[in-house]
C-alpha positions in Angstrom: 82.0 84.2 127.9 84.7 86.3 126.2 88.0 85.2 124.8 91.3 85.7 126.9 93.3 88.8 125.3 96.5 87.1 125.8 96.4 84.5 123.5 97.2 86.4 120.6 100.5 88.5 122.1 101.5 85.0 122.6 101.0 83.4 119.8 102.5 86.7 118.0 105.8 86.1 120.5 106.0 82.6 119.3 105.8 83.3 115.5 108.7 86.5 115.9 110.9 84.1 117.9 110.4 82.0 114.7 111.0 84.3 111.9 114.1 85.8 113.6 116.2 82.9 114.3 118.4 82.0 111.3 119.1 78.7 109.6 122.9 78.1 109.1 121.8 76.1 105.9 120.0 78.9 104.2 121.6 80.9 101.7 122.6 84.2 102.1 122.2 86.8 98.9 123.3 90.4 98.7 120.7 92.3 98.9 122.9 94.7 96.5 123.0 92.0 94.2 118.7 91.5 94.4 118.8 95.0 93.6 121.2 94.8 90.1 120.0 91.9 88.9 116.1 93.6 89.3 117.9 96.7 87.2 119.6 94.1 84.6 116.6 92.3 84.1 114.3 95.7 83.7 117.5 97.3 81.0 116.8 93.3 79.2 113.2 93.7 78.6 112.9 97.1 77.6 116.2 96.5 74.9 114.1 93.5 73.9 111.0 95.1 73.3 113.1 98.2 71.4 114.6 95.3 69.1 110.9 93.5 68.2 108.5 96.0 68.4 104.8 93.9 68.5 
């Protein structure tokens, strides 16, 4: 006997409802601030590997 289609849209429902409800206790980042520390980090490494060359 096949398996009921609907049980996945509704366990897909559940697990959106999830994901998109927001915990007051999280913290919220920048995403500007993601973005120049990614760049700060990538200007660190590569001035690192200028100055010691392996």
């Amino acid at each position: 006997m096949p398996k009921k289609k609907s049980e996945g849209f509704q366990s897909a429902a559940g697990l959106i409802r999830y994901f998109e409800s927001e915990d007051e206790k999280a913290i919220k980042i920048n995403p500007w601030f993601v973005i120049g520390m990614a760049i700060a980090l990538v200007v660190l490494v590569e001035l690192l590997r200028s100055l010691f060359p392996t």
